[in-house]
N, C-alpha and C positions, 0 to 999 in steps of 0.2 A: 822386677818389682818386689821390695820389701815392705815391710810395715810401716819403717822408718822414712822412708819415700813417700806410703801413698800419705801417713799421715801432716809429712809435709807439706804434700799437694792437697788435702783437705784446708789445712789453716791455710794456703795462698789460695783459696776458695774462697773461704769464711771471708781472709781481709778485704777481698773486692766485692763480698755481698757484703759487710758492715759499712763500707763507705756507700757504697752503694745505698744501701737503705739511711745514712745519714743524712745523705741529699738529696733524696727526693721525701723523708719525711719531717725535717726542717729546710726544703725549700734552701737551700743556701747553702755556699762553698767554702761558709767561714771556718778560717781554720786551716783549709788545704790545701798544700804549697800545688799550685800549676805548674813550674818549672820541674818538679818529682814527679808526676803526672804525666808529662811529654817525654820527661828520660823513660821511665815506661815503656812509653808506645812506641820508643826508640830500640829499646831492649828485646821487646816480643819481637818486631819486627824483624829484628834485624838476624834473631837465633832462630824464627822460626819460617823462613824464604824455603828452607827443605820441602816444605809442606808441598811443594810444587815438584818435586822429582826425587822425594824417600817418603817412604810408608812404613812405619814401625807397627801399630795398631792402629784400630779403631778408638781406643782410650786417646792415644798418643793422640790424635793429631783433634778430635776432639778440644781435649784440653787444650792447642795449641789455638784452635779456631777462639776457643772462650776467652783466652788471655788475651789475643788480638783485638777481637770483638769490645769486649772489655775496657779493656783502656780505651781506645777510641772514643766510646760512648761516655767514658767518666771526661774525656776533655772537650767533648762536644756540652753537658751541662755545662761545666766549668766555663768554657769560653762562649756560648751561647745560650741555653736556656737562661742560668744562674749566674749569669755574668755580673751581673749591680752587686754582688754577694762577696763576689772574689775583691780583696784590696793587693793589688799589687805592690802597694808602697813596702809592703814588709814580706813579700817576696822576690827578693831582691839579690838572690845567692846569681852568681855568675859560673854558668854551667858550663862556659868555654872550657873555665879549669879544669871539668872534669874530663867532658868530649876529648878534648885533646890528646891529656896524656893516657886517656884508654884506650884511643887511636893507636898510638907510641907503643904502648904494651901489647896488645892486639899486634903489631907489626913485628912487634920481638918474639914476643911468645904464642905459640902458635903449633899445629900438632902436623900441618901441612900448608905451606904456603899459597894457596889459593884462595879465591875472595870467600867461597861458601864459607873456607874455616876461620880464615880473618876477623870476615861476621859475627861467626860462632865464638870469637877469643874477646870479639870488642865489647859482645853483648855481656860475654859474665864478667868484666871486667868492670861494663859500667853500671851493670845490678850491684854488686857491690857497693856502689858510690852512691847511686840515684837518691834515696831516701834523705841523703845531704840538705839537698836543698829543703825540706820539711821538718828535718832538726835544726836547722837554722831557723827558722819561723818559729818554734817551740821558744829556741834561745831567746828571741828578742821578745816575742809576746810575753815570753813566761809563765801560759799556763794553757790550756787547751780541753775543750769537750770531753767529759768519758768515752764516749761511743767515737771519738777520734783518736785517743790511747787506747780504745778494742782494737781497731784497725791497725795501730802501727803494733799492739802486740803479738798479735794474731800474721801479722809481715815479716815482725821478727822470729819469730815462731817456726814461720817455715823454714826462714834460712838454717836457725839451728840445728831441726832438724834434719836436716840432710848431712850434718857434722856424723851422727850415729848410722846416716844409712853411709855414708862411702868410708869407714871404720867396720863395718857386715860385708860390705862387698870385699876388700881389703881381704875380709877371712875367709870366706865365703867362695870370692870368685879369684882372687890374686890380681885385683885391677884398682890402680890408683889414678886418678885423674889430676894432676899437680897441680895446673889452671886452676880448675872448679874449686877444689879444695882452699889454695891461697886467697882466691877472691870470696868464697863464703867463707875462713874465719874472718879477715877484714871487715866482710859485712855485718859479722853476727857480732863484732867488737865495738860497732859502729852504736850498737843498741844498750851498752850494757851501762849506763847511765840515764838513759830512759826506763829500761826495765828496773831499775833500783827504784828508782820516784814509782813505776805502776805499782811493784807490788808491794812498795812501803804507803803508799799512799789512795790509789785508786781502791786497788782490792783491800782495802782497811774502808771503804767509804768514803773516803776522803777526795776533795777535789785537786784533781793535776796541776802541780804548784812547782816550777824550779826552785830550788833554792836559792835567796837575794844573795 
């Protein structure tokens, strides 16, 4: 554990207590793609099956319990409390595209060919992507809550940082992780037109507006 790490894992804290507290104190899911949502609970799940035969820490597996937890709970409002709230007509991204060929990659690339690590290669593969469907909602609405650009900055946030923690271990410890690495730039690349509008616009005061 570096600094660079924990403070990753503090902002993918923050983003699931800021969504968190957006929907249960406006009551409603407006604004959040459910399709990014279940890739989520796809993600956790699927990286974190170890939980059941490896024990790294008490931190470790904690955290793992909370992300699981977690998402869960955020698609249980979504699809049943605050269901009337959610419009699916404008979430409408098609996830197959992404399932799949993370499938495909996961099958290519991979550190040991057995299912735990398969798991392990599909999930960072389709962390990467998952957010997809919730920048496609951005695109077609064209503008979205503050406290809903907290959440995806405080997401993208983490991804970044973990750019500086596997660059310390790199010096550090002489460990590069090639997976991990390619699918978090991807993902943190994914962001970098969202983060231009937050911090030109939100942190100015200003309301979250795509460009027409």
């Amino acid at each position: 554990m570096n600094i660079f790490r924990f403070l990753g894992d503090l902002s993918h804290l923050a983003s699931i207590f800021i969504l968190l507290h957006k929907i249960q104190t406006t009551r409603s899911c407006r604004g959040i793609s459910f399709r990014t949502q279940a890739l989520y609970v796809v993600v956790f799940i699927a990286r974190y099956l170890d939980l059941f035969f490896r024990y790294v820490s008490l931190y470790n597996s904690a955290m793992k319990l909370f992300f699981i937890a977690s998402s869960c709970y955020i698609l249980y409002l979504m699809k049943i409390r605050y269901r009337p709230t959610h419009d699916p007509s404008i979430d409408t991204f098609r996830v197959e595209y992404l399932l799949a060929p993370c499938l495909i990659l996961a099958l290519i690339f991979n550190y040991k060919f057995n299912f735990a690590e398969v798991l392990w290669s599909f999930s960072i593969w389709l962390e990467a992507v998952a957010i997809l469907p919730q920048l496609f909602m951005l695109q077609r609405t064209g503008e979205a809550e503050n406290i809903t650009t907290h959440y995806l900055a405080a997401l993208g946030a983490y991804r970044a940082l973990y750019i500086p923690n596997w660059i310390y271990r790199y010096f550090t410890e002489g460990l590069v992780d090639p997976i991990a690495v390619t699918a978090g730039i991807v993902q943190t690349g994914l962001y970098l037109d969202f983060f231009y509008v937050y911090f030109t616009k939100v942190l100015q005061g200003q309301k979250f507006e795509l460009p027409a």
